[in-house]
KOLLUM-828914 format. One line per 3 residues: number of its first residue (from 1); their letters; for each residue x, y, z of C-alpha. Coordinates in nm, 3 decimals. Each point is the difference from the previous one (the first is absolute). Layout:
<rs>
NUM) a) X:Y:Z ~ ...
</rs>
This chain:
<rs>
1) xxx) 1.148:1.675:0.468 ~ 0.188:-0.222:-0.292 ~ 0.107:0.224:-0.311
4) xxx) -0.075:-0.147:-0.287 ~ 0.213:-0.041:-0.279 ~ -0.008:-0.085:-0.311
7) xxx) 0.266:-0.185:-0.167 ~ 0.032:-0.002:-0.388 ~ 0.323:-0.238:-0.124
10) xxx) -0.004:-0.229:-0.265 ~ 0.219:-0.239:0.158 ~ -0.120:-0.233:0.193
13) xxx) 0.241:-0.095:0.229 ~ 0.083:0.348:0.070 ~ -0.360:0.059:0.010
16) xxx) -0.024:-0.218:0.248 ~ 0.314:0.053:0.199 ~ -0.138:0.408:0.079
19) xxx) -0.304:-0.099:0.077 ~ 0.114:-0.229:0.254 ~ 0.180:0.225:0.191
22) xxx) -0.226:0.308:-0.012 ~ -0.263:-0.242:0.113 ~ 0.266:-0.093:0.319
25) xxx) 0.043:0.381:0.040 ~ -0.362:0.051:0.059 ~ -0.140:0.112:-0.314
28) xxx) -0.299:-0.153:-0.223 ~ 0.135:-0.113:-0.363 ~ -0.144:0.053:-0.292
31) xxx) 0.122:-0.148:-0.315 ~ -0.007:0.080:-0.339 ~ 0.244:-0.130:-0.304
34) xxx) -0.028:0.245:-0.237 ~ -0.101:0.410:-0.020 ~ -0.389:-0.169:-0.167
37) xxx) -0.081:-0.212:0.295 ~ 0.080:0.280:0.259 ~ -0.177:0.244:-0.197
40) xxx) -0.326:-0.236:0.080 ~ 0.097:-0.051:0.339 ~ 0.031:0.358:0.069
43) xxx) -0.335:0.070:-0.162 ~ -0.187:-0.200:0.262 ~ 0.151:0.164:0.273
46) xxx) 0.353:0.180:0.089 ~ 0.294:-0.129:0.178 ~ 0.199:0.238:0.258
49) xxx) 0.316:-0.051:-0.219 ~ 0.104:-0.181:-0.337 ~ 0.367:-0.146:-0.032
52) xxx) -0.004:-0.006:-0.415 ~ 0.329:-0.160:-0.177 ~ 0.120:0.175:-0.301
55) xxx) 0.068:-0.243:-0.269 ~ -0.406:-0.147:-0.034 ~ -0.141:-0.188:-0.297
58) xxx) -0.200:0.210:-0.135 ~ -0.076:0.381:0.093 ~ 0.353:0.029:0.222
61) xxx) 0.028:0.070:0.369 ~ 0.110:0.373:-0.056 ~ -0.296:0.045:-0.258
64) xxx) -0.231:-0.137:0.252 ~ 0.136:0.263:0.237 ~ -0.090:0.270:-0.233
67) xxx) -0.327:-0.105:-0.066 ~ -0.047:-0.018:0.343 ~ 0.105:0.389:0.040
70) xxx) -0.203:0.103:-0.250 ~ -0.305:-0.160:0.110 ~ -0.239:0.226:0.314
73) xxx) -0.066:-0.343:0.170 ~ 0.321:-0.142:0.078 ~ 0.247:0.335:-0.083
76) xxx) 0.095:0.027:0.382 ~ 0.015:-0.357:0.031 ~ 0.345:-0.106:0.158
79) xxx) 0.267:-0.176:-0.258 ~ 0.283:-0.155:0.036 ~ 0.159:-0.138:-0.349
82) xxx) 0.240:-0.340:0.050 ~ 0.306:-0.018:-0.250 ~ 0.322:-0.126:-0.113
85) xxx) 0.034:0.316:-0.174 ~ 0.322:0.163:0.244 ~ 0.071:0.278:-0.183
88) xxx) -0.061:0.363:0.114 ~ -0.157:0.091:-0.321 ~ -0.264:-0.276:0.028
91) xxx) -0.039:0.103:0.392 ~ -0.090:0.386:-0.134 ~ -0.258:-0.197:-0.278
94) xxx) -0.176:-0.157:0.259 ~ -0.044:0.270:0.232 ~ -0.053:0.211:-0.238
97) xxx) -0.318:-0.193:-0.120 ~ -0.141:-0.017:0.308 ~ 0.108:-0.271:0.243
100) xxx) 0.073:0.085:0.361 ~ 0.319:-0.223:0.028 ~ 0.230:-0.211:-0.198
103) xxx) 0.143:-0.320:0.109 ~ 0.288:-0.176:-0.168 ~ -0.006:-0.385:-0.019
106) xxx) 0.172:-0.154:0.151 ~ -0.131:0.107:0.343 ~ -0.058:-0.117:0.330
109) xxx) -0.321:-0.085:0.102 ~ 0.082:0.246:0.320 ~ 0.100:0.269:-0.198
112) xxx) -0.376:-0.003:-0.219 ~ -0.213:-0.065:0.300 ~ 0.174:0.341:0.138
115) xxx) -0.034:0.195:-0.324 ~ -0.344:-0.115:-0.023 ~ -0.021:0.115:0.347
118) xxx) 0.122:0.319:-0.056 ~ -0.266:0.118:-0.312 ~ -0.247:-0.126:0.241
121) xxx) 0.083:0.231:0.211 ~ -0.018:0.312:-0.200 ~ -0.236:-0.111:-0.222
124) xxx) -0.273:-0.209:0.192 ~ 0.088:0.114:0.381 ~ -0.338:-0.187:0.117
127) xxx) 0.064:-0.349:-0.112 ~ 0.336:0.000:0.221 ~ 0.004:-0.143:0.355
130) xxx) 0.161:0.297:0.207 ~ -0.164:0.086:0.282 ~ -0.166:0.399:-0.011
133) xxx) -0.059:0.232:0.264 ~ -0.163:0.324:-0.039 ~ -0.286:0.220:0.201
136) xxx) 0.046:-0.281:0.298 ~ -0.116:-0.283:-0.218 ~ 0.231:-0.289:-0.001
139) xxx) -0.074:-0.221:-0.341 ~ 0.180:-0.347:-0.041 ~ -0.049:-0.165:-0.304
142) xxx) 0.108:-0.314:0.083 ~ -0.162:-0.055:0.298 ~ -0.300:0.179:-0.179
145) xxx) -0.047:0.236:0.335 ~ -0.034:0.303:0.050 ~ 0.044:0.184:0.374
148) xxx) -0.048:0.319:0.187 ~ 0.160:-0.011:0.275 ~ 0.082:-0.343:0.042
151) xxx) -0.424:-0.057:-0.046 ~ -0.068:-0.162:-0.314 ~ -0.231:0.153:-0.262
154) xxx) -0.265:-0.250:-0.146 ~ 0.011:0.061:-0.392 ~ -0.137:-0.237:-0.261
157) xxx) 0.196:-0.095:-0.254 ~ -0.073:0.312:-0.271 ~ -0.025:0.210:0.288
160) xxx) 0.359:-0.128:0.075 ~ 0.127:0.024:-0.371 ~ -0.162:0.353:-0.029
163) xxx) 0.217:0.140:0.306 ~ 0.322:-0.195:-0.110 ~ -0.005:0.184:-0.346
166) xxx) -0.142:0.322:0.115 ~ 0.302:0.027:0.271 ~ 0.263:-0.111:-0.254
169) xxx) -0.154:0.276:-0.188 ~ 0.000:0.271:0.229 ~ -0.146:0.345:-0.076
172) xxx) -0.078:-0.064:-0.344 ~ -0.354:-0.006:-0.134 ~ -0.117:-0.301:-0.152
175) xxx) -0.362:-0.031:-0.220 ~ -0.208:-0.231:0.068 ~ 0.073:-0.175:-0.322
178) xxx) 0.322:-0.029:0.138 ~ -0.037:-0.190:0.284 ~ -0.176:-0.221:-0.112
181) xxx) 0.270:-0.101:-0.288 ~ 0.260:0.001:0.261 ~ -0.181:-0.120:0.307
184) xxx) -0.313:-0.255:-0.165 ~ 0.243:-0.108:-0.311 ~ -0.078:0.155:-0.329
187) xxx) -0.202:-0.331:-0.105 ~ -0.221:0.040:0.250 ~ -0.299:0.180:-0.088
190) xxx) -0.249:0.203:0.262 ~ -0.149:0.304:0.048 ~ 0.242:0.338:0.074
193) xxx) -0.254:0.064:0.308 ~ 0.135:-0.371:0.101 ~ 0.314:0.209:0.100
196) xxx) -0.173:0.282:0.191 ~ -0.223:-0.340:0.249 ~ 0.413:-0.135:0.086
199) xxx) 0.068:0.384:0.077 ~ -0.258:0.052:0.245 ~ 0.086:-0.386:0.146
202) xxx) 0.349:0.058:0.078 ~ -0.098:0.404:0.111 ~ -0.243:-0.146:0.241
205) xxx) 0.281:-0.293:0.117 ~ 0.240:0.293:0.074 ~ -0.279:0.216:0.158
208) xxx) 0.046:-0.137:0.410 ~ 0.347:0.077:-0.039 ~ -0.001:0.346:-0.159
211) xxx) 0.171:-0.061:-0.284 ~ -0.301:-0.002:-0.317 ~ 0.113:0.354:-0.105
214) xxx) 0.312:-0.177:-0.145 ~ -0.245:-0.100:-0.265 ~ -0.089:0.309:-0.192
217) xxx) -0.242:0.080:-0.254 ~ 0.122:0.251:-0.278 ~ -0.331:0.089:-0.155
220) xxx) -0.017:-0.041:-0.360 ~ 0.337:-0.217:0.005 ~ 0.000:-0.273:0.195
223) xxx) 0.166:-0.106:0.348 ~ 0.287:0.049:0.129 ~ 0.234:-0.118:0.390
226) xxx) 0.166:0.316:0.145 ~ 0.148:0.011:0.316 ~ 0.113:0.422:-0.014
229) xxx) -0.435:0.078:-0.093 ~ -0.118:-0.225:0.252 ~ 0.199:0.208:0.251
232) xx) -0.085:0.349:-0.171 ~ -0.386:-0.107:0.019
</rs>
């Protein structure tokens, strides 16, 4: 499953030169030259990440950061700020205001692709490609299968997204309202019950091979994938 990204430079060339290579690492670009245009593209739906360059015409990269913070939408949204700003004291700035990571130009292309990599990773664990095992289920998101025993599992595709998230997100609770921001997109609107129908799909998928107490219902919060109360149950 592609990350997106979204990249907001206002030049060109450079623009042009990221998006290149995130696109030949794998990830879906986004572009955006200045902090008003992403602003718009984030309001029609979210990327995973945002790679945001400082020195913007306009509202500046590290302003657009701390809008972003302050905002209940897109505060845990994953930023990394892009500068030629080297200095410690502009480093602490731009942490300090929010973003995830600072890189310094110039940079390798490398070098981004594996810090972007790395925020991923703490930050949005169910948009990577690593392969998961837990509770004997085997989930491989880029072969999109997922196996018990060597046997595969037939899952649609939410059914499929709903398990990747909910096992990168073990033992914690998630609403309803939740999932469906991180699972459906958060501009995509249905029903909260929409949620509980993929629930009972993928429960009933895991059902011939005893594994649909995985899924757990938490009444009055939500759902949540636990290995340690499956067992206790």
């Amino acid at each position: 499953m592609a990350a997106n990204v979204l990249v907001v430079e206002d030049e060109p060339a450079i623009l042009e030169l990221i998006a290149v290579n995130l696109e030949q690492a794998g990830f879906h670009v986004l572009r955006a030259a200045d902090a008003e245009s992403a602003l718009r593209l984030i309001g029609e739906a979210l990327p995973d990440l945002m790679l945001i360059d400082w020195m913007l015409p306009g509202l500046s990269g590290i302003e657009l950061v701390r809008r972003l913070r302050r905002e209940e939408r897109t505060r845990a949204l994953p930023l990394i700020l892009l500068t030629a700003r080297g200095a410690e004291v502009d480093k602490v700035l731009g942490l300090e205001a929010g973003a995830d990571d600072y890189v310094t130009k110039p940079f390798s292309p490398r070098e981004l692709v594996a810090r972007i990599r790395a925020v991923l990773r703490r930050r949005r664990p169910e948009v990577g490609e690593e392969v998961l095992e837990a509770g004997g289920l085997k989930l491989d998101p880029a072969a999109r299968r997922v196996l018990v025993q060597g046997r595969v599992v037939a899952l649609g595709p939410t059914e499929f997204r709903l398990l990747h998230f909910l096992m990168t997100h073990p033992e914690r609770v998630h609403s309803r309202s939740q999932l469906l921001d991180r699972v459906w997109g958060d501009h995509v609107f249905v029903e909260e019950r929409t949620v509980d129908v993929h629930v009972r799909r993928l429960r009933a998928a895991l059902e011939p091979h005893g594994l649909a107490g995985l899924i757990q219902t938490v009444r009055g919060a939500g759902y949540r994938f636990s290995v340690q109360m499956a067992q206790e149950a």
